[in-house]
C-alpha positions in Angstrom: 0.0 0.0 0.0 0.9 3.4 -1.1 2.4 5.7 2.3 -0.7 8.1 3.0 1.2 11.3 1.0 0.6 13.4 -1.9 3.1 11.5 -4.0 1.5 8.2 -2.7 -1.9 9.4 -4.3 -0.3 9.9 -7.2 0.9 6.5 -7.7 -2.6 5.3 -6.2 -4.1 7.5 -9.1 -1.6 6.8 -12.2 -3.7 3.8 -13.4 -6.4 6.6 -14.1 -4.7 8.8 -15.3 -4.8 11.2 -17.3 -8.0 12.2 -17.0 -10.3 15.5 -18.6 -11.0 16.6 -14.6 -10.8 15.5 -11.2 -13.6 15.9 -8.5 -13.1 15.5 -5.3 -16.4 14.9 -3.4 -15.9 17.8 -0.5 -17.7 17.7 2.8 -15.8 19.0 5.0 -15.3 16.3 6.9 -11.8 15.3 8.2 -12.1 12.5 5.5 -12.6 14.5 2.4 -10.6 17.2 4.3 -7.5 15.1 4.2 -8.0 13.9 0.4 -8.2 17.6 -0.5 -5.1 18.7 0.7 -3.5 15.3 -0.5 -4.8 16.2 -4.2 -3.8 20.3 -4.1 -0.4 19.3 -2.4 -0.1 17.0 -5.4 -0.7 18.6 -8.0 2.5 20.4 -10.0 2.3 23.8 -9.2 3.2 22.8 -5.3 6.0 20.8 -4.2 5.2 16.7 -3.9 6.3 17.0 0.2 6.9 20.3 2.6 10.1 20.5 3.8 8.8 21.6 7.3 5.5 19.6 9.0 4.8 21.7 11.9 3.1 19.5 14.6 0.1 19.9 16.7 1.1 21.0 20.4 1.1 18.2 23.3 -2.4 17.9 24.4 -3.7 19.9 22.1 -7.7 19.3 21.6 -9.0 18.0 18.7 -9.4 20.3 15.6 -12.9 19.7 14.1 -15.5 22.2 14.1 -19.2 21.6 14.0 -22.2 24.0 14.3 -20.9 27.4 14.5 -19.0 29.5 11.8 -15.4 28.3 11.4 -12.7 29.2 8.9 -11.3 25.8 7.5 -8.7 27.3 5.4 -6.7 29.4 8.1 -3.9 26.9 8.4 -3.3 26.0 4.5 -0.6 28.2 4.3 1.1 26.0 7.3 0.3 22.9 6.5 1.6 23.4 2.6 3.7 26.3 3.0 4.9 26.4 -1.2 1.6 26.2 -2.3 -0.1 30.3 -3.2 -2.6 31.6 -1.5 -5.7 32.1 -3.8 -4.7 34.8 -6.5 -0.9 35.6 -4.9 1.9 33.8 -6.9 4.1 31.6 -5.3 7.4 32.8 -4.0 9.2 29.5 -4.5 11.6 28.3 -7.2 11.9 24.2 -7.2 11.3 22.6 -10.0 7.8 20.6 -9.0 8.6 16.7 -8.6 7.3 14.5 -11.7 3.5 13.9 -11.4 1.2 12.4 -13.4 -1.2 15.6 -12.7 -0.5 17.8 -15.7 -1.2 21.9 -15.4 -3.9 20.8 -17.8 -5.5 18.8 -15.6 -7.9 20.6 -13.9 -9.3 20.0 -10.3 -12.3 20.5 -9.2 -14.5 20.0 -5.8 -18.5 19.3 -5.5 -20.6 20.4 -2.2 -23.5 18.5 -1.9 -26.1 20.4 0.6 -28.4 17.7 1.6 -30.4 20.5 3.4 -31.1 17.9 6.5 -29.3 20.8 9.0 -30.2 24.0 9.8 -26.4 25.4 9.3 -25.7 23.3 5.9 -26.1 26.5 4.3 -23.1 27.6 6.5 -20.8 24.3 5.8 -21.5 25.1 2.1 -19.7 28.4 2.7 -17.2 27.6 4.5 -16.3 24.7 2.4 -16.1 27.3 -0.8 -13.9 29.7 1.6 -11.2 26.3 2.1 -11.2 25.4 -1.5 -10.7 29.1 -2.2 -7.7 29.2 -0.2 -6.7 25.7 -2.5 -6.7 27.4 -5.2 -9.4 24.6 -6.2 -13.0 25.8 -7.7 -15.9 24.2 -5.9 -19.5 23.6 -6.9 -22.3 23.3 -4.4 -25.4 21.9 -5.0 -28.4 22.0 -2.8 -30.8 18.3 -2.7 -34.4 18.1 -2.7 -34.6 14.8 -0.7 -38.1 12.8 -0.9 -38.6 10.0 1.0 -41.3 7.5 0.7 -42.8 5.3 2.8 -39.7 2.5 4.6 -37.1 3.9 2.8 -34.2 5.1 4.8 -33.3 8.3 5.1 -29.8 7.4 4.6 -30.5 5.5 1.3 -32.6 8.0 -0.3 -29.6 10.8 0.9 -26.9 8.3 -0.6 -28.9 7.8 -4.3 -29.5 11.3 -4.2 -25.9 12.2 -3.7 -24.3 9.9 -6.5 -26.9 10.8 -8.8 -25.8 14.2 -8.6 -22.2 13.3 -9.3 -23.3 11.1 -11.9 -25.3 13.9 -13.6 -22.3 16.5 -13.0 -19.5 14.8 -13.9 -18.5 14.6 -17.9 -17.1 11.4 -20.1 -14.2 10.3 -18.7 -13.9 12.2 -15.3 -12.4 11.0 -12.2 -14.7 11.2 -9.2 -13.0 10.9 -5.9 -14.8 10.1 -2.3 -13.0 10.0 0.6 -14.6 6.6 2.4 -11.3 4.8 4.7 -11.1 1.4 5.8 -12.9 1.3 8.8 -16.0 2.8 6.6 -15.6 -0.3 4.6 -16.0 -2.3 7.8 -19.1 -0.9 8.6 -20.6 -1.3 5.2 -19.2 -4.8 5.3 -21.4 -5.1 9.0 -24.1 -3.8 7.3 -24.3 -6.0 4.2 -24.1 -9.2 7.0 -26.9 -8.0 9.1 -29.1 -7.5 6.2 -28.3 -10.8 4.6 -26.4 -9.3 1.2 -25.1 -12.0 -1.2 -21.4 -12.2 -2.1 -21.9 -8.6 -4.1 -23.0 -6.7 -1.0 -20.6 -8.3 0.8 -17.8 -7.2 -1.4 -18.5 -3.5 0.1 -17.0 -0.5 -1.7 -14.8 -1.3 -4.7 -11.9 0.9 -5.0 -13.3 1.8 -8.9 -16.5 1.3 -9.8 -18.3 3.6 -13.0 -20.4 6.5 -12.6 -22.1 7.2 -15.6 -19.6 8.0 -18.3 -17.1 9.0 -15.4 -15.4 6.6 -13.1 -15.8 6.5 -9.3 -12.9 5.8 -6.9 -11.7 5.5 -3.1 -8.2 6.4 -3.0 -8.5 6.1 1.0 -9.6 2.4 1.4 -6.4 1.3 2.6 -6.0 3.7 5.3 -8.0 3.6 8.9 -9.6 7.0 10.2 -6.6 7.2 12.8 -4.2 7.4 9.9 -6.3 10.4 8.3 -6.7 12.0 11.9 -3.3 11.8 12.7 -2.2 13.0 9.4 -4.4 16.1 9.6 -3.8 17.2 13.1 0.2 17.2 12.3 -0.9 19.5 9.8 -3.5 21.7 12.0 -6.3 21.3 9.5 -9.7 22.1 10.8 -12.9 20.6 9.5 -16.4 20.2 9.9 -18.0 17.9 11.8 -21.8 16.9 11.3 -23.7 16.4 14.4 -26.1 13.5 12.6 -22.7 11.6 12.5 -23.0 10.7 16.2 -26.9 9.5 16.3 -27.3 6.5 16.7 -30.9 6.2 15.0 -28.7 5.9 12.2 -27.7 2.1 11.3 -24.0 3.4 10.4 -23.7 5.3 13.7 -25.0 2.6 15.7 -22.2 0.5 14.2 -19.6 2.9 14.7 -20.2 3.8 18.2 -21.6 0.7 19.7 -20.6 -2.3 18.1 -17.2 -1.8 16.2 -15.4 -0.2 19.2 -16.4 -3.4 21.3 -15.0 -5.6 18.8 -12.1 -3.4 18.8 -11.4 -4.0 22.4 -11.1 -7.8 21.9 -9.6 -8.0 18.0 -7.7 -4.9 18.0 -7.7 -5.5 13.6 -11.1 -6.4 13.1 -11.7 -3.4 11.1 -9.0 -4.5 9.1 -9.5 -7.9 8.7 -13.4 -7.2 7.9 -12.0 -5.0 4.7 -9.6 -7.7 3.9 -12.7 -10.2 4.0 -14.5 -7.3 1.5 -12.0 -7.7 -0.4 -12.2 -11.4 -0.7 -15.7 -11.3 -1.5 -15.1 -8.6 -4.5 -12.6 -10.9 -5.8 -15.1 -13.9 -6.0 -17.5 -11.0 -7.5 -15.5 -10.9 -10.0 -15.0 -14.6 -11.2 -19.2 -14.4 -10.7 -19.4 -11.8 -13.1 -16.9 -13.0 -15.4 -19.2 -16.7 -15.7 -22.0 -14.8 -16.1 -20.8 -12.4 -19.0 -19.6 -15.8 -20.5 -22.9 -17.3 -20.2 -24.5 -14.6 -21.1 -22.9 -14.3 -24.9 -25.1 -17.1 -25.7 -28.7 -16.5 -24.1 -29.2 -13.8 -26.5 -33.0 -13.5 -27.8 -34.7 -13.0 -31.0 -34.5 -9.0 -30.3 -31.9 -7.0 -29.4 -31.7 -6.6 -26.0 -33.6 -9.5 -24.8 -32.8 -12.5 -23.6 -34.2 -16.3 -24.6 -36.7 -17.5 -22.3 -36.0 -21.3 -23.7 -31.9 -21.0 -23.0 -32.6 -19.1 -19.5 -35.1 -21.9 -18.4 -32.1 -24.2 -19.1 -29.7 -23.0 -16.6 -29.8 -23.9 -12.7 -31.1 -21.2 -10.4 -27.9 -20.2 -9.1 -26.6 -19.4 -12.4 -29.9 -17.9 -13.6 -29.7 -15.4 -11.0 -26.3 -14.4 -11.3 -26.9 -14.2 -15.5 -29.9 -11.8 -14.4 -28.1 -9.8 -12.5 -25.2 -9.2 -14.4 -27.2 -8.2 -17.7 -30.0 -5.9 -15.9 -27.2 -4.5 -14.2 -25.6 -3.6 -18.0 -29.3 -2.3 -18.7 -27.9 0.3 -16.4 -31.5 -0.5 -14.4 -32.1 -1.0 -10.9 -31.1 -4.7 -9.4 -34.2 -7.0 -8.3 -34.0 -8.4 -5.2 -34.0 -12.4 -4.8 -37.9 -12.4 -4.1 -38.2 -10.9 -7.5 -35.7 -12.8 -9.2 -37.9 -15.7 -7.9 -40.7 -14.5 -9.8 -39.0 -14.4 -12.8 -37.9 -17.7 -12.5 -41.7 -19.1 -11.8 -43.4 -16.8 -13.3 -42.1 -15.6 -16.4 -39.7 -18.7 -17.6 -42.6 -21.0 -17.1 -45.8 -19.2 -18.6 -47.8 -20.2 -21.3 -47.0 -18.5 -24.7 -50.6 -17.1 -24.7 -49.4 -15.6 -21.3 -48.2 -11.9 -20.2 -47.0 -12.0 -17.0 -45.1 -8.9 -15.5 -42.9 -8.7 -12.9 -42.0 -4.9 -11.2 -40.0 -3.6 -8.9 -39.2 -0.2 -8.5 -37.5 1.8 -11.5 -38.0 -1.2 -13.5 -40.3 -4.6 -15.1 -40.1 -8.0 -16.5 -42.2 -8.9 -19.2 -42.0 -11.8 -22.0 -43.8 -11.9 -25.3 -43.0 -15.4 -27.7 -39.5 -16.3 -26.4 -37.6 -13.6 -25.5 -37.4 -11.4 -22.3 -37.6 -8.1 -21.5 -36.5 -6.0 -19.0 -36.9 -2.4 -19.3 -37.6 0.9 -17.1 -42.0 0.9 -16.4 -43.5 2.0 -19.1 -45.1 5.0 -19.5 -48.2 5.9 -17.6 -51.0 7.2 -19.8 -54.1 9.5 -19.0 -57.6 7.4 -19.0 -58.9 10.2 -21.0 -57.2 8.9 -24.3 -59.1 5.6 -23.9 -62.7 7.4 -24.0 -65.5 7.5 -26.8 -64.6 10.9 -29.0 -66.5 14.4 -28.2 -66.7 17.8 -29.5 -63.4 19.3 -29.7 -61.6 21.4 -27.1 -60.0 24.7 -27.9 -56.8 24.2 -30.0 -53.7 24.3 -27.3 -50.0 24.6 -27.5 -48.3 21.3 -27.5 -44.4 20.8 -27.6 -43.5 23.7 -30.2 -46.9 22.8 -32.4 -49.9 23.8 -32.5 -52.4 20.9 -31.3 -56.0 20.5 -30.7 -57.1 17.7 -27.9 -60.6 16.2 -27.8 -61.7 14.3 -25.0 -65.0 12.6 -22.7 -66.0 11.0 -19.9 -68.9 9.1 -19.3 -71.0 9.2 -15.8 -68.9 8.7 -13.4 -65.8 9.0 -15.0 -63.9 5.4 -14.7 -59.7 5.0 -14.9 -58.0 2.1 -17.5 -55.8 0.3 -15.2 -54.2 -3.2 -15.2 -57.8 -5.5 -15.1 -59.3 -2.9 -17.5 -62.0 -0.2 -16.6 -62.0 0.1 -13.2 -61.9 3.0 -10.1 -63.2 6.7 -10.8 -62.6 10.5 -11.5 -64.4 13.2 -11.7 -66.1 14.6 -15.1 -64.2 17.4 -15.6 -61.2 17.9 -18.5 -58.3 16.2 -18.4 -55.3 17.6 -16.7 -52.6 19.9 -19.2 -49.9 17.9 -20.4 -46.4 19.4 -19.9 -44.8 20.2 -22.7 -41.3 19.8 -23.4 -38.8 21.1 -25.9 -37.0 18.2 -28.4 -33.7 18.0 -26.7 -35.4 17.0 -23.6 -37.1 13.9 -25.3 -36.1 10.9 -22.6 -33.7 8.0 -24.2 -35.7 5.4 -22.5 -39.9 6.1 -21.3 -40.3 8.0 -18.1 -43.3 7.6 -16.2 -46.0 10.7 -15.9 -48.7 10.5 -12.9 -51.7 10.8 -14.6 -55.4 9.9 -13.6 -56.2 6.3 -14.2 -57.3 3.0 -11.9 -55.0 1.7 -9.7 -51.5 3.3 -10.9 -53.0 4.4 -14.5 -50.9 1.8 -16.4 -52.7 0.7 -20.1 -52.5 -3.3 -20.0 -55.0 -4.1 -22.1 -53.6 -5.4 -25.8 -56.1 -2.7 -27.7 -57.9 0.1 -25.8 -61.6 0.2 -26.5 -61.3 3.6 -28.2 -59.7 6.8 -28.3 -61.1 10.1 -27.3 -57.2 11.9 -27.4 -57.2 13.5 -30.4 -53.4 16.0 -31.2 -54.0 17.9 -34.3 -50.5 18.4 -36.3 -50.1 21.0 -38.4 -46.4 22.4 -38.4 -43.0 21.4 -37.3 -42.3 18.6 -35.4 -44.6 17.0 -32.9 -43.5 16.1 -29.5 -45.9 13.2 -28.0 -46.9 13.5 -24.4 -45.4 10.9 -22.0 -42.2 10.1 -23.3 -43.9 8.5 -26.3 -41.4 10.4 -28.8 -41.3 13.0 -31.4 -42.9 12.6 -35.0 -41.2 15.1 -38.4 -43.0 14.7 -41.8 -40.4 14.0 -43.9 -41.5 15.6 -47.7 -40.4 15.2 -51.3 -37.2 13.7 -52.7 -34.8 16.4 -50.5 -35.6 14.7 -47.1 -36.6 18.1 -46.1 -39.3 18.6 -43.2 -42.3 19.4 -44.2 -45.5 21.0 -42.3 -48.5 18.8 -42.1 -50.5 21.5 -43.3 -49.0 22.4 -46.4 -49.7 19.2 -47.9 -52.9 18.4 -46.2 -56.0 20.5 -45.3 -55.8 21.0 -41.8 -52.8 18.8 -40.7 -53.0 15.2 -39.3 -54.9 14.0 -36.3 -52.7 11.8 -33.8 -54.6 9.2 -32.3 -54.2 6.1 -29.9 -56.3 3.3 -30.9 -57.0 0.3 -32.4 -60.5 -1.5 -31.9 -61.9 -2.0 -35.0 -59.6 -0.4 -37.7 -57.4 -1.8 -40.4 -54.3 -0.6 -42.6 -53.5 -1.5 -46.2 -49.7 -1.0 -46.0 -47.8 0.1 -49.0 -47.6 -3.2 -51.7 -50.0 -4.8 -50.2 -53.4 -5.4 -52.1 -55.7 -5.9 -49.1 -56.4 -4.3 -46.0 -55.1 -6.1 -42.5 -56.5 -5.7 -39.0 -53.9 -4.1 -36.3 -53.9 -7.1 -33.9 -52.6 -9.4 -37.3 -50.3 -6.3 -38.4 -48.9 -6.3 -34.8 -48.9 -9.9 -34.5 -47.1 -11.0 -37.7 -44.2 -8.0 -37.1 -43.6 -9.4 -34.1 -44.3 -6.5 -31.2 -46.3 -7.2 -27.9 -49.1 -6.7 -26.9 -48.2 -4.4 -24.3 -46.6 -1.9 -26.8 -48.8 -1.5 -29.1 -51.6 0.5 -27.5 -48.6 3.2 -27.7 -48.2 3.3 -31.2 -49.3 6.7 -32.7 -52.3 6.2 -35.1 -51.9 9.4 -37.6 -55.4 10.3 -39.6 -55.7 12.9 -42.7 -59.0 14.4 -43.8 -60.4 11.6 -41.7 -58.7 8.6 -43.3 -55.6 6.8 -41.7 -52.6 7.3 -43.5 -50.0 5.7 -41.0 -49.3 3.5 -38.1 -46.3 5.0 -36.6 -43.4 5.2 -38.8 -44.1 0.8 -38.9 -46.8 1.4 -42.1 -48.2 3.6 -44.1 -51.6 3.0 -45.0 -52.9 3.2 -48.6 -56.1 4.6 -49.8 -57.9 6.5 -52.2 -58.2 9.6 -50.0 -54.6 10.3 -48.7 -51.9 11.4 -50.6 -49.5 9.1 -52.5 -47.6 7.4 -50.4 -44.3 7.9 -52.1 -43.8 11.6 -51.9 -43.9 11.5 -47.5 -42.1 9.7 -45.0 -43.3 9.3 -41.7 -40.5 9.6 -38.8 -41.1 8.2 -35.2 -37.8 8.6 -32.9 -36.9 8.9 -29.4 -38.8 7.5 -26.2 -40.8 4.6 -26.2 -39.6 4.2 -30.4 -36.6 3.1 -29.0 -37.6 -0.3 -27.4 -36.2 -3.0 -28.6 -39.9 -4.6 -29.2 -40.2 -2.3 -32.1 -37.7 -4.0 -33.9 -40.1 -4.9 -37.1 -39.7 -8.7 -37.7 -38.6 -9.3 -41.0 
């Protein structure tokens, strides 16, 4: 292991390096306190080691700091005396010692204000008054934390924290956190008690990804002694978080109670429990490297899906580690082994005729024929598009386009949800759909709360009929609930074209299905939906989102999957329909054939 120095965080670094930026996750705390002053002390415009370390005074008090202003930065200039104040050149002359930090490299620290204490506002600035005396821009960010129902405070606070770096942090960044050995302990402890398989049990890797950046722990090797002592020498002063000592917290509890008892009798547990971490990470890894294997050949008829046949024919210890290594390369939220269970018994062994799903949150299971799909929920739809059709409302704004909804309910009102019509709302209009502009279209469906029956999800195959009605008549059209964007597509140029200029008041957008039928281009007879659907190959369960597109009465188009012939519309040759982004995207839209 590297000594705990600037030029030993280089060399823990070097692998990763170089790199466009480095973030240091900054707290505060003495942890991220200590890898701060490790980084700037590193970096080339100070020298690798100070030629003087002036040392705490005998029985001198701790130097943390916690609810009151404080002024972490006061004893920089002794604890690196060649480094320059913020704006003052430096008054030495030695050469810098080789680094694999370049003066290009810039870095960069990250405040995250989980707004749970009255003074966080005041650890913010303080935190930008130490990084300003680094010489090291900071960015703070303020969290919005909700918790639901039995979720821990501490989880939701965690999520919310890497999502943030994950969202702030660009392709190729380094992100740095500051967690030491005996915090792998207590994660260890914690993965134990709530009965984690050999992945939680491998704790904290020292590199993991985040997003397009990657996440490491320079610090795992090194107990909090180490970093105290090593910041006291240098008189740093840092924050210190009152939630840190209460012991409602599962962590605390640990820290205070239990791991300070097993001190007393194994002196090493804490590290002895990282080194058994370690061990488990290792056998993660041989896990993960069988299921990639296995993986290579499970593939389904679809991209992105998986053979129901050739998963049926592995054990179930192998199945679930196959699972879990390909949702986790969906880049979707792991299920648990209850729901891994329920893929196994309910998915791998249902009938053909059969659409079972299986949910958890931020993601679903579903099959259709032989392949399997997992995939974020998908999107929640409004029970008013499902409703017999009524006058027309007044013509709205809708994502850039001028559009024209028409809707009904019938006494009583009544939601579409998973066992068809069922619960109620009140007869009024529909809520306003938020309108967003094309570069915010999601990559994968998002879902909207709207009104419906018990969560508003659309399950049925074909909805009894549509009283949604968007009239297009220029530009693109954006569709509500992450269901894409549409562009008419004119003449031999591939130019866009406005649905008004070629037809008499634009096209009507539709969702529906019951009853209609399509003559697609080259074919001489027309074809219901359900054997249209059924012969390309796309379930059930997508198809009631398919945009249905309608001119001067007449459908013209399914999507951008067929255009429908007739003597009415306009000749199909001189317009191309295009449907991208959102739900388009789904691999079950992959047109057989």
């Amino acid at each position: 292991m590297n000594p705990l120095t600037p030029a030993g965080l280089q060399r823990t670094l070097a692998p990763w390096l170089p790199a466009p930026r480095v973030w240091v996750a900054f707290s505060g705390g003495l942890d991220s306190t200590v890898l701060l002053h490790l980084l700037a002390a590193a970096r080339p415009e100070s020298e690798t080691e100070p030629k003087a370390e002036p040392k705490s005074e005998p029985g001198a008090s701790p130097t943390s700091v916690a609810n009151h202003p404080c002024d972490l930065a006061a004893s920089f200039a002794a604890c690196h005396p060649s480094q320059p104040a913020a704006g003052r050149p430096s008054q030495s002359t030695a050469s810098p010692a080789p680094s694999p930090f370049r003066r290009s490299l810039p870095l960069a620290a990250i405040h995250v204000d989980h707004g749970l204490h009255p003074d966080s506002a005041a650890w913010a600035e303080q935190c930008r008054q130490a990084c300003a005396a680094l010489g090291v821009p900071l960015t703070v960010r303020r969290l919005a934390l909700r918790r639901r129902p039995g979720e821990s405070l501490e989880a939701v606070a965690r999520e919310g924290r890497y999502a943030l770096l994950r969202e702030l942090a660009g392709p190729g960044d380094l992100v740095l956190t500051a967690q030491h050995q005996d915090d792998q302990a207590e994660t260890l402890l914690l993965a134990l008690l709530r009965g984690s398989g050999v992945k939680g049990l491998a704790a904290m890797p020292m590199a993991a990804p985040l997003g397009e950046a990657r996440l490491l722990r320079p610090l795992l090797g090194y107990s909090r002694a180490q970093l105290l002592a090593w910041a006291q020498a240098r008189n740093l002063r840092w924050l210190e978080d009152p939630s840190n000592s209460d012991p409602a917290f599962d962590r605390n509890f640990l820290r205070a109670r239990v791991l300070p008892v097993l001190a007393e009798r194994w002196p090493a547990c804490a590290t002895s429990l990282a080194r058994t971490a370690a061990h488990c990470a290792a056998a993660q890894g041989l896990i993960e490297g069988l299921a990639a294997a296995e993986l290579a050949h499970l593939g389904g008829s679809r991209p992105g899906t998986l053979s129901l046949r050739r998963l049926a024919a592995l054990g179930p210890d192998l199945l679930a580690a196959v699972l879990r290594h390909w949702i986790a390369g969906l880049g979707l939220p792991p299920p648990d082994s209850r729901h891994l269970g329920r893929i196994r018994d309910e998915l791998l062994t249902a009938r053909p005729d059969r659409q079972p799903l299986v949910a958890w949150p931020g993601a679903e299971a579903r099959r259709y024929r032989d392949d399997l799909y997992v995939m974020a929920p998908l999107p929640v739809v409004p029970a008013h598009w499902f409703r017999p059709q009524t006058p027309q409302a007044p013509p709205e704004h809708f994502g850039g386009t001028r559009c024209r909804f028409s809707y009904s309910l019938p006494p009583g009102g009544g939601g579409l949800g998973r066992g068809g019509l069922n619960g109620s709302m009140p007869a009024k209009p529909p809520p306003a759909i938020p309108t967003m502009p094309p570069s915010a279209i999601p990559a994968t469906p998002a879902p909207v709360n709207m009104p419906g029956g018990d969560d508003g999800r659309l399950a049925s195959p074909e909805p009894v009929a549509a009283a949604f009605t968007l009239r297009w008549r220029r530009g693109d059209l954006l569709l509500p609930a992450g269901l894409g964007r549409l562009r008419l597509i004119g003449g031999a140029g591939g130019a866009g074209q406005d649905p008004e200029a070629r037809w008499s008041g634009g096209l009507e957008v539709r969702f529906t299905g019951e009853g209609l039928s399509c003559r697609p281009r080259g074919q001489g007879h027309h074809r219901r939906f359900k054997h249209l659907f059924q012969e390309a190959g796309i379930p059930p369960w997508l198809r009631p989102y398919v945009p249905r597109l309608f001119a001067e009465g007449q459908l013209i188009a399914v999507g951008d999957l067929w255009r429908c012939t007739s003597d009415t519309a306009a000749p199909v040759e001189d317009w191309v329909l295009v449907w991208q982004g959102g739900i388009r995207d789904h691999p079950g839209f992959t047109v057989e054939g």
